[in-house]
Biopython code that builds the backbone (N, CA, C, O; Angstrom):
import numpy as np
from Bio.PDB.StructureBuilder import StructureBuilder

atoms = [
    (1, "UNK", "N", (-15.067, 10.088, -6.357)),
    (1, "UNK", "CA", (-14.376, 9.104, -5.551)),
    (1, "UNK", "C", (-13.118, 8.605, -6.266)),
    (1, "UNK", "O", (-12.072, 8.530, -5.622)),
    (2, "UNK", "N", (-13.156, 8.226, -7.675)),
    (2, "UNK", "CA", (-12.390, 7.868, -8.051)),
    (2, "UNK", "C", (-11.084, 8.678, -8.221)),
    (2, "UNK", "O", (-10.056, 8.027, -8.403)),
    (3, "UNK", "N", (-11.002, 10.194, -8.177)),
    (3, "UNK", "CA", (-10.085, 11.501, -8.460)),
    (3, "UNK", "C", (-9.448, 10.889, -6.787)),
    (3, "UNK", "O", (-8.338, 10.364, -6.705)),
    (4, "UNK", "N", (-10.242, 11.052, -5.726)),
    (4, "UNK", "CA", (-9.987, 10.835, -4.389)),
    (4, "UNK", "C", (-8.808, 9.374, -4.369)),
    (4, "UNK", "O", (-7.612, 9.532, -4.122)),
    (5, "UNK", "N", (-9.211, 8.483, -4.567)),
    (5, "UNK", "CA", (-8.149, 7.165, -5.150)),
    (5, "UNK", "C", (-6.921, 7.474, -5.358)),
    (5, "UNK", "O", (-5.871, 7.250, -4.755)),
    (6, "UNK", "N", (-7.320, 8.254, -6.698)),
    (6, "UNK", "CA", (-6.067, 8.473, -7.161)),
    (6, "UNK", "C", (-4.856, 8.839, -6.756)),
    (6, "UNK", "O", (-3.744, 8.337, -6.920)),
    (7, "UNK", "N", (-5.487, 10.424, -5.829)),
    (7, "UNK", "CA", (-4.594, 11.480, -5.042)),
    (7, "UNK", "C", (-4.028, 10.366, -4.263)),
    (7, "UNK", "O", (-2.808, 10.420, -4.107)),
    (8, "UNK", "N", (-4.648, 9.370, -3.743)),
    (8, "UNK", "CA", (-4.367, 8.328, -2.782)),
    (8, "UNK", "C", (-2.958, 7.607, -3.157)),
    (8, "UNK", "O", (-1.868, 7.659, -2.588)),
    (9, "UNK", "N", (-3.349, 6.968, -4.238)),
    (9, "UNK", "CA", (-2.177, 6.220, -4.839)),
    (9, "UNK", "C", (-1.106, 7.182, -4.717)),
    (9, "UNK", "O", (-0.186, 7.151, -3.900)),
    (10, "UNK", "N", (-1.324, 8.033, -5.610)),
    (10, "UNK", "CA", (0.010, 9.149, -6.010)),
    (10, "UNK", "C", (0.777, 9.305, -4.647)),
    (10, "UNK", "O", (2.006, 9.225, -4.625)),
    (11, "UNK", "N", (-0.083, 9.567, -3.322)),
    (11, "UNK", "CA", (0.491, 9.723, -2.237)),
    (11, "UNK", "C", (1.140, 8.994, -1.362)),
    (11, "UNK", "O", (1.773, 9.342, -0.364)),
    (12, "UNK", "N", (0.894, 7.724, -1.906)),
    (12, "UNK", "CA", (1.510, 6.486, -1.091)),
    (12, "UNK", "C", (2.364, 5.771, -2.078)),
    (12, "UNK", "O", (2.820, 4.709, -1.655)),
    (13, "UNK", "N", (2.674, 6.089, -3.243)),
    (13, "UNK", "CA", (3.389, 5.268, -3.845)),
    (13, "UNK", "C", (4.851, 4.368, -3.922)),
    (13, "UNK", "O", (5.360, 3.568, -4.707)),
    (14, "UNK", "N", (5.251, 5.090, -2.437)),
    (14, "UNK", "CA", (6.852, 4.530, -1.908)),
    (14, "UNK", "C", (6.652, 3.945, -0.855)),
    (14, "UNK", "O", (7.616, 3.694, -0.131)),
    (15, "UNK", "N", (5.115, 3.503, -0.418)),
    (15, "UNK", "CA", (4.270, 2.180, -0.186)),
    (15, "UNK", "C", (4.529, 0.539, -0.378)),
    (15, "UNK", "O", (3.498, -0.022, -0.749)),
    (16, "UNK", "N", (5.349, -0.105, -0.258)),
    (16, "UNK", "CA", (5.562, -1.165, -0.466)),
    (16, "UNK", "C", (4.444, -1.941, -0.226)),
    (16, "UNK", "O", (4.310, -2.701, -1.185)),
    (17, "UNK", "N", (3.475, -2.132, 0.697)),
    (17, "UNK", "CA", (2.653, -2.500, 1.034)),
    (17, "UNK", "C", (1.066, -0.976, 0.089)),
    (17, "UNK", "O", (0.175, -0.393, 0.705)),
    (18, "UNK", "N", (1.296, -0.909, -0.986)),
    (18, "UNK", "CA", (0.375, -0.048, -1.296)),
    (18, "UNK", "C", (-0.459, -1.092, -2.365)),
    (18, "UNK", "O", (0.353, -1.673, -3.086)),
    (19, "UNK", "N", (-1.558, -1.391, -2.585)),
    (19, "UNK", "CA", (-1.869, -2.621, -3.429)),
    (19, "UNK", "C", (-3.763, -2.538, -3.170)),
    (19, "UNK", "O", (-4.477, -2.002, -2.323)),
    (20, "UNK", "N", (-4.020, -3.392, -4.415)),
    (20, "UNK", "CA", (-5.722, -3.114, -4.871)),
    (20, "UNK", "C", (-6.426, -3.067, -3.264)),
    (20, "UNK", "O", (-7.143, -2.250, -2.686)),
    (21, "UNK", "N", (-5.807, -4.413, -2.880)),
    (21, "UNK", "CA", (-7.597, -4.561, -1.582)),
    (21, "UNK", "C", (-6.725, -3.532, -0.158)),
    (21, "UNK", "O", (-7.465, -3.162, 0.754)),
    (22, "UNK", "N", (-5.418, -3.201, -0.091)),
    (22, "UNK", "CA", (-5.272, -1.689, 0.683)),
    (22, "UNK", "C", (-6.264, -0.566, 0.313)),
    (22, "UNK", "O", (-7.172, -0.177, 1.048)),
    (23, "UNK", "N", (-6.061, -0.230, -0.563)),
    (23, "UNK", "CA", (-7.114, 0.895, -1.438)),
    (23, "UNK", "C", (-8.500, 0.774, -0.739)),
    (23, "UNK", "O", (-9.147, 1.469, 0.044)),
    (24, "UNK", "N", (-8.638, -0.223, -1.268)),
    (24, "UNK", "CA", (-10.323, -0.948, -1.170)),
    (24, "UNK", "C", (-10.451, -0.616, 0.532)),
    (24, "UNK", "O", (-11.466, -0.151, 1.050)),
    (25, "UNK", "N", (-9.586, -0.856, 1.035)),
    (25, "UNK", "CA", (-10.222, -1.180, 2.434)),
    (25, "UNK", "C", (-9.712, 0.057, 3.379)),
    (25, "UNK", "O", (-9.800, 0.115, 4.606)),
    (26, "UNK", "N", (-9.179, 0.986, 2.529)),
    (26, "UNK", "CA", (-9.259, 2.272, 3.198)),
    (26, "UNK", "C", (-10.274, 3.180, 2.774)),
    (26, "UNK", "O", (-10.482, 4.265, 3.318)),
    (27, "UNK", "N", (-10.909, 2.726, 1.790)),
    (27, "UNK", "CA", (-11.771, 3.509, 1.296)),
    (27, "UNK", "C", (-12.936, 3.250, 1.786)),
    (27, "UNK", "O", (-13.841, 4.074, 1.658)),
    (28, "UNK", "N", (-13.162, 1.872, 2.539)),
    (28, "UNK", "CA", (-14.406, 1.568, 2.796)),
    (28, "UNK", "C", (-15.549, 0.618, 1.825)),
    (28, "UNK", "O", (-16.727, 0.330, 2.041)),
    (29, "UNK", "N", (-14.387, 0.202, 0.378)),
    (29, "UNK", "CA", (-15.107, -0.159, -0.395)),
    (29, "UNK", "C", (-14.795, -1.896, -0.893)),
    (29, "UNK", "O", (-13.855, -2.499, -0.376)),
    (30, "UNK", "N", (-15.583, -2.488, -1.805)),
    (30, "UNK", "CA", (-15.144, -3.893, -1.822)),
    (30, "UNK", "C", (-14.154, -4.085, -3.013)),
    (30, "UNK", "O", (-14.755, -3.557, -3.949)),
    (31, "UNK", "N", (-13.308, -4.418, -3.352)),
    (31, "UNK", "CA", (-12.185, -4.755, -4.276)),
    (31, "UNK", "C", (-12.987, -4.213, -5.436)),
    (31, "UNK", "O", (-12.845, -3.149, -6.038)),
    (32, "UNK", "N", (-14.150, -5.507, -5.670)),
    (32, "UNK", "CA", (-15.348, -5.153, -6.881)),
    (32, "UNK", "C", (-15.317, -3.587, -7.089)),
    (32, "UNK", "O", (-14.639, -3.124, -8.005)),
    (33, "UNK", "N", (-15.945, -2.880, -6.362)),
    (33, "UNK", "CA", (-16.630, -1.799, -6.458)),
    (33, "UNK", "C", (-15.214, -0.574, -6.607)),
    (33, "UNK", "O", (-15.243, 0.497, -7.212)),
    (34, "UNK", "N", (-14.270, -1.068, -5.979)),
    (34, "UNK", "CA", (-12.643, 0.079, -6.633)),
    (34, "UNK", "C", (-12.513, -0.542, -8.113)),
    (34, "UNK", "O", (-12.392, 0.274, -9.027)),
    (35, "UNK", "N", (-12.527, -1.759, -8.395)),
    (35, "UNK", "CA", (-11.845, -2.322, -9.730)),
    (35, "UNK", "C", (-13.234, -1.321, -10.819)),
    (35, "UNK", "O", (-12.953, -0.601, -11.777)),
    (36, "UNK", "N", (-14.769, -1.607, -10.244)),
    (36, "UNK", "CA", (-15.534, -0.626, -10.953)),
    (36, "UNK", "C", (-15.287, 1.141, -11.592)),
    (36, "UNK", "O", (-15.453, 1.783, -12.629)),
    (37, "UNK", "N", (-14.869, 1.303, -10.399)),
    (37, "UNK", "CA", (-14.554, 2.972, -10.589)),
    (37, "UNK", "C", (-13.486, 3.665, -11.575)),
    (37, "UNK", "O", (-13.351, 4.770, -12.101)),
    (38, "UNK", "N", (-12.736, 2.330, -11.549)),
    (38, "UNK", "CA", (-11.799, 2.185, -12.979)),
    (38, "UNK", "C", (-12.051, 1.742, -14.281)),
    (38, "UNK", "O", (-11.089, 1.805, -15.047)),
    (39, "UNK", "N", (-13.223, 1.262, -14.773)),
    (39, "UNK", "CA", (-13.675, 0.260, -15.394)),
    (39, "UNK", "C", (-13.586, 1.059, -17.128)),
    (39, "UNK", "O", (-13.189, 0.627, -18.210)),
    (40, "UNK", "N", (-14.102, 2.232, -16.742)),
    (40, "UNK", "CA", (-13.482, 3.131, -18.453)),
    (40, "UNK", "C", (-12.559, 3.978, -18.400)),
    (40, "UNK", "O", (-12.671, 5.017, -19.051)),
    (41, "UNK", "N", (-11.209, 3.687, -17.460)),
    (41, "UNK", "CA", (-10.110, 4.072, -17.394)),
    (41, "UNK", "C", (-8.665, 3.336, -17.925)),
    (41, "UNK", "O", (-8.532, 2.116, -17.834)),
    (42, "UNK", "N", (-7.863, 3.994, -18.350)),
    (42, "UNK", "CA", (-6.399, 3.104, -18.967)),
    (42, "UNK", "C", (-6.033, 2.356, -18.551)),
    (42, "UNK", "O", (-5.375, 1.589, -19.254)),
    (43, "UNK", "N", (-6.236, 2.022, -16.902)),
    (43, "UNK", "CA", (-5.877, 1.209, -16.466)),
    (43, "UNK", "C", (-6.440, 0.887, -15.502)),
    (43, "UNK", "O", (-7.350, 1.639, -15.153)),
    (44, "UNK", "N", (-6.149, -0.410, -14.606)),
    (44, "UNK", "CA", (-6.841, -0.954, -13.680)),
    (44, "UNK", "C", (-6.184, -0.193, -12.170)),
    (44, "UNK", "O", (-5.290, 0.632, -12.361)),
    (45, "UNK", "N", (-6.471, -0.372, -11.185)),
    (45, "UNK", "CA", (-6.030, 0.618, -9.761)),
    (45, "UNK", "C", (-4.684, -0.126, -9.732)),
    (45, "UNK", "O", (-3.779, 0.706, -9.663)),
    (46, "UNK", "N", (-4.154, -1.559, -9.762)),
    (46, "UNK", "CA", (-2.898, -1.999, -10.140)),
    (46, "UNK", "C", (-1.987, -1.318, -11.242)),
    (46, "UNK", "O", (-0.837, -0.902, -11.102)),
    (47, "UNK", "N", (-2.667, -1.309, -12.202)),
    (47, "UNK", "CA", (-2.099, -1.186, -13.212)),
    (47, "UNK", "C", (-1.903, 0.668, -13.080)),
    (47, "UNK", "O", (-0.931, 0.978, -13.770)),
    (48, "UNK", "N", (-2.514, 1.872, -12.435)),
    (48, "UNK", "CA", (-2.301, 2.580, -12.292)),
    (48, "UNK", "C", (-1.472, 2.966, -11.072)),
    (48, "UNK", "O", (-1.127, 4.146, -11.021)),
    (49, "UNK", "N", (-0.990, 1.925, -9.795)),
    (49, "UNK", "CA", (-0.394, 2.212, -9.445)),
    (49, "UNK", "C", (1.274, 1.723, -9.653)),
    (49, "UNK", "O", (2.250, 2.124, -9.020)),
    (50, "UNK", "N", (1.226, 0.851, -10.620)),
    (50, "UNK", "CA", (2.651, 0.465, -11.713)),
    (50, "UNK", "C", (3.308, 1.705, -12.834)),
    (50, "UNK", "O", (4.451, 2.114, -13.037)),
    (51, "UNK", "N", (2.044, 2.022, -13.378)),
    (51, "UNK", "CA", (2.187, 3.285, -14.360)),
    (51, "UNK", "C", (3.130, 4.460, -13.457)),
    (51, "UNK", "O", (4.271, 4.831, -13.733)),
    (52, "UNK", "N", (2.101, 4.995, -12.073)),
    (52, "UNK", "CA", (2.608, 5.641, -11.360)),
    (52, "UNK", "C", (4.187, 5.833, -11.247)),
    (52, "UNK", "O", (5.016, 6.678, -11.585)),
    (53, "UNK", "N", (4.161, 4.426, -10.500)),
    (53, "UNK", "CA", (5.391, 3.840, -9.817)),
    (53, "UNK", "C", (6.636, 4.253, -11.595)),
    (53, "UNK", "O", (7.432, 5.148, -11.882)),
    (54, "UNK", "N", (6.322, 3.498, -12.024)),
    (54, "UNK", "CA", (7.560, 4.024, -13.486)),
    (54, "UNK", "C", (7.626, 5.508, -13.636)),
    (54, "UNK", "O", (8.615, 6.227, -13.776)),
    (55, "UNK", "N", (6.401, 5.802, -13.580)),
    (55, "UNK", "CA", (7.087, 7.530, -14.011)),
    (55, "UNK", "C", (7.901, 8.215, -12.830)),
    (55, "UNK", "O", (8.768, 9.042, -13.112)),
    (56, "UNK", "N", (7.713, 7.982, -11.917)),
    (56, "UNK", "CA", (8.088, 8.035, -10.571)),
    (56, "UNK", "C", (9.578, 7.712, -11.153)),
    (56, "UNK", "O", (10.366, 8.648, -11.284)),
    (57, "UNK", "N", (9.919, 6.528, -11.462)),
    (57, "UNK", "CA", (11.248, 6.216, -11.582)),
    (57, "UNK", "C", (11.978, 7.026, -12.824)),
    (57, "UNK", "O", (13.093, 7.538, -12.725)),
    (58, "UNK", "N", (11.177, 7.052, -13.975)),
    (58, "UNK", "CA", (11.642, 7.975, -14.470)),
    (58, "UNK", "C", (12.176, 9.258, -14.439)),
    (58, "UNK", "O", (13.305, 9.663, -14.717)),
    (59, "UNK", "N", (11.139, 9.849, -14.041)),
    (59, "UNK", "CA", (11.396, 11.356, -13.430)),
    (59, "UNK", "C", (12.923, 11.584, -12.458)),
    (59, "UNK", "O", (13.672, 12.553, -12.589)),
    (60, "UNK", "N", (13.045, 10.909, -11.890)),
    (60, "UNK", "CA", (14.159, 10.285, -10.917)),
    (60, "UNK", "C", (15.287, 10.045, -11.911)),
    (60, "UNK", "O", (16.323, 10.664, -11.667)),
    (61, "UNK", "N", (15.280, 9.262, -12.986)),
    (61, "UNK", "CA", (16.345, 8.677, -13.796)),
    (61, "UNK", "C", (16.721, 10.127, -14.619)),
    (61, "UNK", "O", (17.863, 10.486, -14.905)),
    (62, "UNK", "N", (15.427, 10.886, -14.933)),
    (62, "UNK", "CA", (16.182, 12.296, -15.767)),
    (62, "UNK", "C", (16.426, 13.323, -15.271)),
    (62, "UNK", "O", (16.495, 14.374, -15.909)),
    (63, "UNK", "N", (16.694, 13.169, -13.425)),
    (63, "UNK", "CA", (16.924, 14.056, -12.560)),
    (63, "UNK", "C", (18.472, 14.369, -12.309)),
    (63, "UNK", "O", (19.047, 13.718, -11.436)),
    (64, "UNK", "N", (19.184, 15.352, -13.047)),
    (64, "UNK", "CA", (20.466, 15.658, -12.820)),
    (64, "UNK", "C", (21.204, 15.518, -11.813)),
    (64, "UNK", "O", (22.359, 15.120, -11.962)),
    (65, "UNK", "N", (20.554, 15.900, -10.230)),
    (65, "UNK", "CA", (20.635, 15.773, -9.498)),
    (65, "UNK", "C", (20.817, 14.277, -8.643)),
    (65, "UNK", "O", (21.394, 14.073, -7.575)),
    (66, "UNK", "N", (20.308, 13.610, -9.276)),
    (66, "UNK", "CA", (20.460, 12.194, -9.012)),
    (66, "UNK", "C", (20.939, 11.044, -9.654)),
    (66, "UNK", "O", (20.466, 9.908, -9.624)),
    (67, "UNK", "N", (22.069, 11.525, -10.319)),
    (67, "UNK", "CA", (22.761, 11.224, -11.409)),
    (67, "UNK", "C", (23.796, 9.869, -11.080)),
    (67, "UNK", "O", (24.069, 8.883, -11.764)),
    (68, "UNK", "N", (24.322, 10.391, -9.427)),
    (68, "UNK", "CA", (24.997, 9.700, -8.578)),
    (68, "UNK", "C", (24.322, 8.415, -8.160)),
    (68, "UNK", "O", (25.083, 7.633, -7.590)),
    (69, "UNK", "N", (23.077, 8.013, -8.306)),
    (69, "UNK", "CA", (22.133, 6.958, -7.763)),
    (69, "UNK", "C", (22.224, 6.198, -8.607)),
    (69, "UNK", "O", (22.080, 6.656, -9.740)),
    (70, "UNK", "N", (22.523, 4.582, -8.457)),
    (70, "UNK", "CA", (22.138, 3.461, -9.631)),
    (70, "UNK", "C", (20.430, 3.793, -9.880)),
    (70, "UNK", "O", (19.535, 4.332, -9.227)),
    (71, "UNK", "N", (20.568, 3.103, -11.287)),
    (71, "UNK", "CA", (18.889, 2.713, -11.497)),
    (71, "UNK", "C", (18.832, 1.625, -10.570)),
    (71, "UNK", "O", (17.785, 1.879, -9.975)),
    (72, "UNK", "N", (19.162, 0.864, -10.206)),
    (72, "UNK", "CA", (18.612, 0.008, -8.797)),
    (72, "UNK", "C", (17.650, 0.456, -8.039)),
    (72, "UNK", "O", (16.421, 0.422, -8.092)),
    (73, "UNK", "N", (18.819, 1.095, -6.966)),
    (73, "UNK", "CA", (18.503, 2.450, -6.225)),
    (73, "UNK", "C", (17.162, 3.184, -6.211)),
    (73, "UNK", "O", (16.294, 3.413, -5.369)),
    (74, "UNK", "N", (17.344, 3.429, -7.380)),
    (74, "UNK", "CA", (16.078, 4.641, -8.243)),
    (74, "UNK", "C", (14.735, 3.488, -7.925)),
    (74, "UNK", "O", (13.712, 3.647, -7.257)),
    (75, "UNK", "N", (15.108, 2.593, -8.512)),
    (75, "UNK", "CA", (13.625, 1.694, -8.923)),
    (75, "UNK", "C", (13.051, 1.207, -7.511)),
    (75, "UNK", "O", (11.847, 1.138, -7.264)),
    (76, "UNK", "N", (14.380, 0.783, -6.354)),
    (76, "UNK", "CA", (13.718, 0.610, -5.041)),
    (76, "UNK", "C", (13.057, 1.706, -4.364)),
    (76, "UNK", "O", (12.138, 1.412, -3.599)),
    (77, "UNK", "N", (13.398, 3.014, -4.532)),
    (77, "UNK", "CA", (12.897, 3.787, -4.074)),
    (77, "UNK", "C", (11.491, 3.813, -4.540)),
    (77, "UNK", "O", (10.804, 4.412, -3.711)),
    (78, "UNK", "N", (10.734, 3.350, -5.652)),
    (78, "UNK", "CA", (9.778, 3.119, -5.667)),
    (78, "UNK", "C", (9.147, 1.813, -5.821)),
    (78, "UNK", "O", (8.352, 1.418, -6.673)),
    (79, "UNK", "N", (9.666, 1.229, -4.817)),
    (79, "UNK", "CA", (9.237, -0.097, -4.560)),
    (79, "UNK", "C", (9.175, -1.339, -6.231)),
    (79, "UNK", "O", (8.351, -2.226, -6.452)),
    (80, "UNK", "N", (10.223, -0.957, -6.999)),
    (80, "UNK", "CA", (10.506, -2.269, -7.584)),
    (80, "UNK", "C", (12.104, -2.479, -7.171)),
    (80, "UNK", "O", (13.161, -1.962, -7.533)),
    (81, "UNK", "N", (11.692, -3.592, -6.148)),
    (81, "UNK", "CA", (12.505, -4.189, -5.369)),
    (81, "UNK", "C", (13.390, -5.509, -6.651)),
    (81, "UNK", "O", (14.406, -6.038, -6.201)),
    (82, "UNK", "N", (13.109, -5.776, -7.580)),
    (82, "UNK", "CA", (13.727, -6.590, -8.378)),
    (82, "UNK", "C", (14.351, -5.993, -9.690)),
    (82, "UNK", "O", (13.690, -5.679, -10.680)),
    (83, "UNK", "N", (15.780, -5.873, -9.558)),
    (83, "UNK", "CA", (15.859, -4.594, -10.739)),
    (83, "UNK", "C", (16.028, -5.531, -11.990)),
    (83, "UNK", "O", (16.559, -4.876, -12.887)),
    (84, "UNK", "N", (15.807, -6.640, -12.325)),
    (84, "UNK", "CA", (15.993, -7.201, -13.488)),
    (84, "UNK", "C", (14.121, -6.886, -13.966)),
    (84, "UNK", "O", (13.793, -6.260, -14.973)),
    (85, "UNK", "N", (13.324, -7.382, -13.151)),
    (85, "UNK", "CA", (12.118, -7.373, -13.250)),
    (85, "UNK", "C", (11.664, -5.947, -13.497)),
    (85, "UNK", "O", (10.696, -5.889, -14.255)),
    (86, "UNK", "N", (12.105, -4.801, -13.060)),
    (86, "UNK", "CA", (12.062, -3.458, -13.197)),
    (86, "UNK", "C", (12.352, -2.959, -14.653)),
    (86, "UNK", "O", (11.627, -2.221, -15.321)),
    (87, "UNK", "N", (13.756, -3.598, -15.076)),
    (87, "UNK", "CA", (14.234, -3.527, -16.480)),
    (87, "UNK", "C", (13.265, -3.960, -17.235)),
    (87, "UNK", "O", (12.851, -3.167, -18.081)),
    (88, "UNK", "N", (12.891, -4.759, -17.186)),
    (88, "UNK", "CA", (11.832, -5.536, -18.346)),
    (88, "UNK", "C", (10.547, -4.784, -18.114)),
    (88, "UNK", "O", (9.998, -4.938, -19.205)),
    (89, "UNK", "N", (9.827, -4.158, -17.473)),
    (89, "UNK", "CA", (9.041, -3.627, -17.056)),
    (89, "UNK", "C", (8.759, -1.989, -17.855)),
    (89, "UNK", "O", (7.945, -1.419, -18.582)),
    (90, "UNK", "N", (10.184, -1.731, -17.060)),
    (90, "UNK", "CA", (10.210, -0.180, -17.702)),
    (90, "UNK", "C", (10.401, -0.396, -19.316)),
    (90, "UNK", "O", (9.724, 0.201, -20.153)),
    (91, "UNK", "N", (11.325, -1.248, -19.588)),
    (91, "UNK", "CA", (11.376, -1.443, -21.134)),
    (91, "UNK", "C", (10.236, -1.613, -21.769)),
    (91, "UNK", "O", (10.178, -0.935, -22.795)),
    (92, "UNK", "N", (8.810, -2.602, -21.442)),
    (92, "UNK", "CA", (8.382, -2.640, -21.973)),
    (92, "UNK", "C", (7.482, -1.445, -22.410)),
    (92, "UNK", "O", (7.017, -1.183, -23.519)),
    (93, "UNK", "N", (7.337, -0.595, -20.846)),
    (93, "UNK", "CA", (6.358, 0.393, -21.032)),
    (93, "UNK", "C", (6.843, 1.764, -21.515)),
    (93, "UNK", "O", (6.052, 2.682, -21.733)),
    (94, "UNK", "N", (8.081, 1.867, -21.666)),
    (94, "UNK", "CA", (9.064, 2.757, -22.716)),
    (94, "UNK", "C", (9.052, 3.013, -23.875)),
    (94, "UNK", "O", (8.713, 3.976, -24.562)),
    (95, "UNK", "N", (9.755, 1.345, -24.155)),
    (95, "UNK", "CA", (10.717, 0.796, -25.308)),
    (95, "UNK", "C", (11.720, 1.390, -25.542)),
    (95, "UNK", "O", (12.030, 1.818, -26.654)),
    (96, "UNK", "N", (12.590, 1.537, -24.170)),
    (96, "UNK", "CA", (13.740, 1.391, -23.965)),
    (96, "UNK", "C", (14.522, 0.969, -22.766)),
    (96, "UNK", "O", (13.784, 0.697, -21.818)),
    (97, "UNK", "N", (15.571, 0.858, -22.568)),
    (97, "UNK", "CA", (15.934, 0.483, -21.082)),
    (97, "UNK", "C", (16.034, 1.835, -20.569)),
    (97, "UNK", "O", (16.161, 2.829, -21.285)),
    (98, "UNK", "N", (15.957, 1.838, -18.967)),
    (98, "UNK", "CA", (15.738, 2.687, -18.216)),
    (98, "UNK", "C", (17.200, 3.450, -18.251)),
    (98, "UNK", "O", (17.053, 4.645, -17.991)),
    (99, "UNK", "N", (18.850, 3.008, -18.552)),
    (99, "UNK", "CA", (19.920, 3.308, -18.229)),
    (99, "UNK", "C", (19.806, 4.522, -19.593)),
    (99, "UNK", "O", (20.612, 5.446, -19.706)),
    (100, "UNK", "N", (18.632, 4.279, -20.562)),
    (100, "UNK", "CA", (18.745, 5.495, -21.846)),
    (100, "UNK", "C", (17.724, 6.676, -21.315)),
    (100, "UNK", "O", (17.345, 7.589, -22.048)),
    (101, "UNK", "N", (17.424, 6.564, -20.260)),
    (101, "UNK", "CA", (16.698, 8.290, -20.033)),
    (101, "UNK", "C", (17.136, 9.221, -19.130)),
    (101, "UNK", "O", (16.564, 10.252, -18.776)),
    (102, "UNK", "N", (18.581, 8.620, -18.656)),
    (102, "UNK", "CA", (19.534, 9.570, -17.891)),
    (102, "UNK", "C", (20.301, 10.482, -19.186)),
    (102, "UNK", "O", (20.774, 10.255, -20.300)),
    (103, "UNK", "N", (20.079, 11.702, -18.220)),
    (103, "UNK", "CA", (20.902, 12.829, -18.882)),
    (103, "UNK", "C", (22.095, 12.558, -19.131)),
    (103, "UNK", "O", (22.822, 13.400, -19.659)),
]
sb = StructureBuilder()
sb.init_structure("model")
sb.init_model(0)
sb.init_chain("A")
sb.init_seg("    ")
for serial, (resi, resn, name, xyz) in enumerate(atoms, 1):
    if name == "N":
        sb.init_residue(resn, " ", resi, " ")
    sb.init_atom(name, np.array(xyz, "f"), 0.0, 1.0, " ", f" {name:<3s}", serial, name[0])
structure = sb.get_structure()
């Protein structure tokens, strides 16, 4: 179930509305019992769909092809709608700013 989640997240992640008790309640299950299925995993179903969401932006930021796009841009496309809050975010989970992983 929990592999099933996942594919889930990964698939909705430009989801603005994608979040713990969505999950939960497409799955049929209670917040409790998704936050369980994560419980000896890196992260929490939030916290894996944030992880997501950054590499997402990353991947994007070292995309040649998209070179022309602000990191703004980049970060709304995966729903971090606040690019100061995005900066601090990606920095922390980096340790660097996001404008250093463009080609």
């Amino acid at each position: 179930m929990r592999a099933h989640v996942i594919r889930f997240v990964r698939a909705h992640l430009d989801d603005p509305r994608l979040s713990r008790a969505g999950i939960a309640g497409v799955h049929h299950m209670s917040m409790r019992t998704l936050d369980r299925l994560f419980a000896d995993q890196p992260w929490s179903v939030s916290g894996l769909i944030r992880h997501e969401r950054l590499e997402a932006v990353r991947r994007d930021l070292a995309d040649p092809s998209l070179r022309n796009r602000g990191v703004a841009a980049l970060a709304a496309r995966w729903c971090f709608f606040d690019a100061a809050h995005f900066s601090r975010v990606f920095r922390r989970h980096y340790g660097c700013p996001p404008s250093r992983t463009r080609p």
